[in-house]
C-alpha positions as CSV (number, residue, x, y, z in Angstrom):
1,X,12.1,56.5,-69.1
2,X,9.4,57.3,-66.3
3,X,10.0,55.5,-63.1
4,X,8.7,55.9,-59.3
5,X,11.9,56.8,-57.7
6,X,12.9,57.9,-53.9
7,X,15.8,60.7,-52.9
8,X,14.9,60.0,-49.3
9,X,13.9,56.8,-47.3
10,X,10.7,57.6,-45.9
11,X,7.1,57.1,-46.0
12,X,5.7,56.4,-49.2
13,X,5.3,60.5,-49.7
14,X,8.8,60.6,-50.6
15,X,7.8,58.6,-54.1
16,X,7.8,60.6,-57.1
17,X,7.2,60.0,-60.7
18,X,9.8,61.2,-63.0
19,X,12.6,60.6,-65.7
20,X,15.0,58.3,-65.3
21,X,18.4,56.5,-67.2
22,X,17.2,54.0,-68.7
23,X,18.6,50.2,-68.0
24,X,19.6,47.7,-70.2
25,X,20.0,44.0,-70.4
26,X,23.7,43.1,-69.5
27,X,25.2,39.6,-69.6
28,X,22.7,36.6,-68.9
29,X,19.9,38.9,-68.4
30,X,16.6,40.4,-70.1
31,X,15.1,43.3,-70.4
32,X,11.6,44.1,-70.1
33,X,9.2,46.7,-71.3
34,X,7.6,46.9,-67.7
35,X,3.2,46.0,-67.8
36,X,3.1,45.7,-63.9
37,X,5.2,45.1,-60.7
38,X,3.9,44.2,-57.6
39,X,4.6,45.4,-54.4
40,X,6.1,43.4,-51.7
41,X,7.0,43.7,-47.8
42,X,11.0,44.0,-48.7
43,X,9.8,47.2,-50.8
44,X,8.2,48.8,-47.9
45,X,11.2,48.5,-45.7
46,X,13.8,49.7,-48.4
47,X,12.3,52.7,-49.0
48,X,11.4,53.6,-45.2
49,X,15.1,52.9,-44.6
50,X,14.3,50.1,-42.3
51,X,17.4,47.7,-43.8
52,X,19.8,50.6,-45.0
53,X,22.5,49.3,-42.6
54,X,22.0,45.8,-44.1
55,X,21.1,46.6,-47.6
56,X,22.1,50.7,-48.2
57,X,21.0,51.8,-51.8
58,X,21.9,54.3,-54.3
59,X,19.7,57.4,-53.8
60,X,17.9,58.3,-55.9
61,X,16.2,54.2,-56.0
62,X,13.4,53.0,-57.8
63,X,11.5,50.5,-55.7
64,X,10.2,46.8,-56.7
65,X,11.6,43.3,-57.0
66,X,9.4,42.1,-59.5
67,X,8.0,42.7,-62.4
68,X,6.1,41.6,-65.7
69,X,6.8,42.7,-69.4
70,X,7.8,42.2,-72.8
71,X,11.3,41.0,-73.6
72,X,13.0,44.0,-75.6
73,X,16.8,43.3,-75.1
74,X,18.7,40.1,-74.8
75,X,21.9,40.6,-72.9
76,X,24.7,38.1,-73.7
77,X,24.7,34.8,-72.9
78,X,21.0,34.2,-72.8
79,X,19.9,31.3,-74.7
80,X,16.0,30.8,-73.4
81,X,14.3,34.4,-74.2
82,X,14.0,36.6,-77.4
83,X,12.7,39.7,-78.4
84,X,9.1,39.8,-77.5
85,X,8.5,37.2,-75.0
86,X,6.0,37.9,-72.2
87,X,8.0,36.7,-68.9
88,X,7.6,37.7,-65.3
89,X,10.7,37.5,-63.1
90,X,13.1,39.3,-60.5
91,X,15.1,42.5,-60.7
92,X,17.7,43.9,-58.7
93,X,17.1,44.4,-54.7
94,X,15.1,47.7,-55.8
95,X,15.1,48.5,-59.5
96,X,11.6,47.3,-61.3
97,X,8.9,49.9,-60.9
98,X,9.7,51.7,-64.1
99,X,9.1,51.9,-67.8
100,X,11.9,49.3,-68.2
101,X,13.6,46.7,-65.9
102,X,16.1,44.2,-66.2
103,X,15.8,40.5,-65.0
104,X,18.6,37.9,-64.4
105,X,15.4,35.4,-63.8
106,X,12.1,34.7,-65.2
107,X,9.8,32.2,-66.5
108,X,7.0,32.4,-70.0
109,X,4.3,33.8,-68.3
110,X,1.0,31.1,-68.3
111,X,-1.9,31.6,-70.8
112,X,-4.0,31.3,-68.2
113,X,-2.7,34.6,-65.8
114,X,-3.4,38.0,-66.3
115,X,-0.8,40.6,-66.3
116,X,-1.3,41.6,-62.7
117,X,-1.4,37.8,-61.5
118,X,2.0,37.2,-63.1
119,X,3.1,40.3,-61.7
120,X,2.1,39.5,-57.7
121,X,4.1,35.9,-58.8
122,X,7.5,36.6,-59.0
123,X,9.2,37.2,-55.6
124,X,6.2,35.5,-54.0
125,X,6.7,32.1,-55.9
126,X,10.4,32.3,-56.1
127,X,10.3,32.8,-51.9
128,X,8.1,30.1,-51.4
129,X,9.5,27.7,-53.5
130,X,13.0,28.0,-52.2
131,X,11.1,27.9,-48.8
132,X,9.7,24.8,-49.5
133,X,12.9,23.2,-51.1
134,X,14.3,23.4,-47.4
135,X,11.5,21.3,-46.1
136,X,12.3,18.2,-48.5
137,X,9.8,15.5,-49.8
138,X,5.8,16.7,-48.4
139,X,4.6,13.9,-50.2
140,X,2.0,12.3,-47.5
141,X,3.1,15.1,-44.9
142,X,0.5,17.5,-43.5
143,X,2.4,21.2,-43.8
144,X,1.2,24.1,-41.6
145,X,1.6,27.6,-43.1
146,X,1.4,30.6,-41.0
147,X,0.0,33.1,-43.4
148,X,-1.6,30.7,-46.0
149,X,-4.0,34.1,-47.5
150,X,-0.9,35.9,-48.1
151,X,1.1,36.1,-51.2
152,X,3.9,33.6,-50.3
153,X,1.7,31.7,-48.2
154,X,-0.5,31.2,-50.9
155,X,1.9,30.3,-53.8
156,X,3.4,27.7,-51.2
157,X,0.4,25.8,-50.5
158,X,-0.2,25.5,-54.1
159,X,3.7,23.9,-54.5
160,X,2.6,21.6,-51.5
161,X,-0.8,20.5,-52.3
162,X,0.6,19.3,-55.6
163,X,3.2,17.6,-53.9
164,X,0.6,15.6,-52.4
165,X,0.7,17.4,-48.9
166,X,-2.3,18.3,-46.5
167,X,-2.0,21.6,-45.8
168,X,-3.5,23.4,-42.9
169,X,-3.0,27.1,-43.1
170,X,-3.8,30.1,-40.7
171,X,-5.7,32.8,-41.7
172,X,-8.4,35.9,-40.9
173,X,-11.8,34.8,-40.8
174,X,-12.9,36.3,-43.6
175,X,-10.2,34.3,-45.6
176,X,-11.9,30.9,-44.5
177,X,-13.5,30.1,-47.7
178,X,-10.8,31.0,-50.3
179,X,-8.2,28.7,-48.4
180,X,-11.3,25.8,-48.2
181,X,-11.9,26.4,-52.1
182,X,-8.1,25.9,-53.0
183,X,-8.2,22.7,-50.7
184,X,-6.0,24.3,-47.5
185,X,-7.7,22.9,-44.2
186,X,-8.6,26.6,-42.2
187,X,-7.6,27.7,-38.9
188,X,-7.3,31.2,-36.9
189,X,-4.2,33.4,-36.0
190,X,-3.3,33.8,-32.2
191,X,-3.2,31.7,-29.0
192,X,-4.3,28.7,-28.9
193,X,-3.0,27.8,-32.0
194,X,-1.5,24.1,-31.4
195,X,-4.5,23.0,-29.8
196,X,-6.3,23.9,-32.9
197,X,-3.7,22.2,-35.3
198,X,-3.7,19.2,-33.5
199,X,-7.8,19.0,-34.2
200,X,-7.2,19.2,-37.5
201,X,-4.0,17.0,-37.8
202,X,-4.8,14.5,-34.6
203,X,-1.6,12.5,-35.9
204,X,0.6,15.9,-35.6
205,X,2.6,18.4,-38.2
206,X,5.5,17.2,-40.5
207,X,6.7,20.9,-41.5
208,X,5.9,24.6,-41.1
209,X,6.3,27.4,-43.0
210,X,6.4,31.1,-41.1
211,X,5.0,33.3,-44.3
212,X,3.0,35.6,-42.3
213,X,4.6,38.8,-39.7
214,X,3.2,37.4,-36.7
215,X,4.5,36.3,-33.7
216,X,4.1,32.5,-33.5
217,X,8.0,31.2,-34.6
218,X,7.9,29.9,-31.6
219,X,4.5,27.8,-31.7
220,X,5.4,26.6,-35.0
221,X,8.8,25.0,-33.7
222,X,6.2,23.4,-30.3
223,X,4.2,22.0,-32.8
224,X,6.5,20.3,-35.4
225,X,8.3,17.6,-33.6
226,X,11.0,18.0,-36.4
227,X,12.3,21.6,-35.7
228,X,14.8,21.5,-38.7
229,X,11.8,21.3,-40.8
230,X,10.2,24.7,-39.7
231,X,11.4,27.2,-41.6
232,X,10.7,31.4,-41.7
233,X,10.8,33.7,-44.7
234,X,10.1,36.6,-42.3
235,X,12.0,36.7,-38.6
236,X,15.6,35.9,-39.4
237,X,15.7,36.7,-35.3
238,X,13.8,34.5,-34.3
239,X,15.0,31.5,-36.4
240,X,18.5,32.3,-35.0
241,X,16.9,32.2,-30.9
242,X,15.2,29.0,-31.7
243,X,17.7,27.3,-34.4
244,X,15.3,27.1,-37.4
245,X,15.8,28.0,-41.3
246,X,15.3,31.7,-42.2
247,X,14.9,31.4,-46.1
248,X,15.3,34.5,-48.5
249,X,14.3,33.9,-52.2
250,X,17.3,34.1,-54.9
251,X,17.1,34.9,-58.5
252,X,16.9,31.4,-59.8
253,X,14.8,31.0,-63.3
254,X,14.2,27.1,-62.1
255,X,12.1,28.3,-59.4
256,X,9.6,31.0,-61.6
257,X,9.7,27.9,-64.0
258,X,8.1,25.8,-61.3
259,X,5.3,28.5,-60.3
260,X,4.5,28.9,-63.9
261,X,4.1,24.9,-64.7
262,X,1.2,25.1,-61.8
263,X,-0.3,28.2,-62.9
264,X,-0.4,25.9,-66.6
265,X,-1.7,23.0,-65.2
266,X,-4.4,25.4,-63.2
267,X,-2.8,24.6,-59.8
268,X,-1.5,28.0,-58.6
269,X,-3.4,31.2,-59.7
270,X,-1.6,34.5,-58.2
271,X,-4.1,36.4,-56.1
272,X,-4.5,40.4,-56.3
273,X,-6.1,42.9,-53.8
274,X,-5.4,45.8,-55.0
275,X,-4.2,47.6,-58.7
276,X,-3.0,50.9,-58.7
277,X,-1.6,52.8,-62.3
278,X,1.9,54.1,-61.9
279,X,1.0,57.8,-61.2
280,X,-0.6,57.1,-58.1
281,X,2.8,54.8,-56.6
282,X,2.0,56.6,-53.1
283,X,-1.3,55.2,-52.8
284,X,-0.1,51.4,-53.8
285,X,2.2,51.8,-51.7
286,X,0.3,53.3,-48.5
287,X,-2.2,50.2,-49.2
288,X,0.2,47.5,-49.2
289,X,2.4,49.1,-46.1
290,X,-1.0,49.3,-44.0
291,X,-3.9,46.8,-45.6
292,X,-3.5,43.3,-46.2
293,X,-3.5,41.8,-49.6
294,X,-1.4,41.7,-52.8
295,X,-0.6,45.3,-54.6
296,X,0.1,45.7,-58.0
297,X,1.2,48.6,-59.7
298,X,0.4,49.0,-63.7
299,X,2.3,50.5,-66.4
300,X,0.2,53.1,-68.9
């Protein structure tokens, strides 16, 4: 099969196109005849070598999380997915931008998204779901995200609006208007930050999600007056210093199910920046390590 694959951490020069084994679907998994996978912030720093004391891979790697496909094998065990099923879902830590992939979770893929949407859903909606899990009931709570333009951001403010939450969510200026059109109350980055909230929530912040890299952890934890319901998907540090959740996503098919129920009922629609074909993996990748936005990268 062709995949993008590393010999080398590096910068994203060290990606080449080229033959490689294929996979296949082993016990309670899928696998997928690869249409798109996205690129995420975990994918950067695997293949610059930035975690390979923590999480060391198998040189030559093929980067990506996610991904979105056609079902083509059925490993064992797998009662909910057949042969030709469009699903989008998780890989392996680094295993999905290639011809093939296999997934050990994923969810039917909505009517309503394109292939790239469900592509830039999986990781994003499976972190901010289990994200959001940790925070309990936001039903009448007002949620501050840090990062609410961003892919995980963005997929938990759709989980808490239809929970019933009021969400207030930081982002760049020029973001202002898509968080007001998907009903998240607007605010700036940087200092200053609480005495902004607390115009726009005068009765104060329930919970807090930390989606974005900034520095602000601790703002987040000033502002909640609950500080085990402040939670990071970013700064594992930081959460440690201060004594707040640090939340990774985990292959769990009840969580894609969830993002894919909003994205039916119109409540949560992926959002891309930037599509990039296979044979040009460098590019996506120099994109998504220095520009804002959602990459996706597309199969022929």
């Amino acid at each position: 099969m062709r995949a993008a694959r590393f010999h080398s951490y590096g910068a994203p020069d060290v990606l080449v196109v080229e033959d490689a084994p294929e996979p296949h679907a082993g016990e309670g998994s899928v696998r997928i005849r690869v249409q798109a996978t996205s690129v995420n912030p975990i994918d950067v720093l695997l293949r610059a070598g930035q975690l390979a004391q923590v999480l060391p891979l198998s040189l030559p790697a093929i980067p990506g999380r996610d991904a979105v496909g056609v079902v083509d094998e059925v490993g064992p065990g797998v009662t909910d997915a057949q042969v030709g099923d469009v699903v989008f879902g998780l890989g392996g830590v680094s295993d999905t931008t290639a011809e093939f992939a296999v997934l050990t979770a994923w969810s039917a893929v909505p009517e309503s998204w394109s292939t790239t949407q469900a592509a830039a859903a999986g990781l994003a909606s499976a972190t901010a779901a289990a994200a959001l899990d940790v925070l309990g009931d936001l039903r009448g709570a007002t949620l501050l995200i840090e990062g609410a333009s961003g892919a995980v951001g963005g997929a938990a403010a759709a989980f808490a609006l239809a929970a019933g939450a009021v969400v207030i969510g930081t982002g760049s200026a020029s973001h202002h208007p898509y968080l007001e059109s998907v009903g998240i109350l607007p605010t700036t980055y940087g200092p200053g930050l609480a005495e902004r909230v607390a115009r726009l929530a005068p009765h104060g912040v329930d919970a807090a999600l930390h989606s974005a890299p900034s520095a602000s952890l601790p703002d987040l934890a000033d502002i909640v007056r609950d500080r085990s319901r402040v939670v990071t998907v970013l700064d594992a540090p930081g959460a440690a210093r201060l004594g707040l959740h640090k939340v990774d996503a985990r292959n769990d098919s009840t969580l894609l199910r969830r993002a894919a129920a909003l994205g039916r009922a119109g409540l949560y629609v992926p959002r891309v920046a930037h599509e990039f074909p296979l044979a040009q993996v460098v590019a996506a990748h120099t994109v998504a390590e220095n520009e804002g936005g959602k990459v996706v990268i597309t199969q022929p």
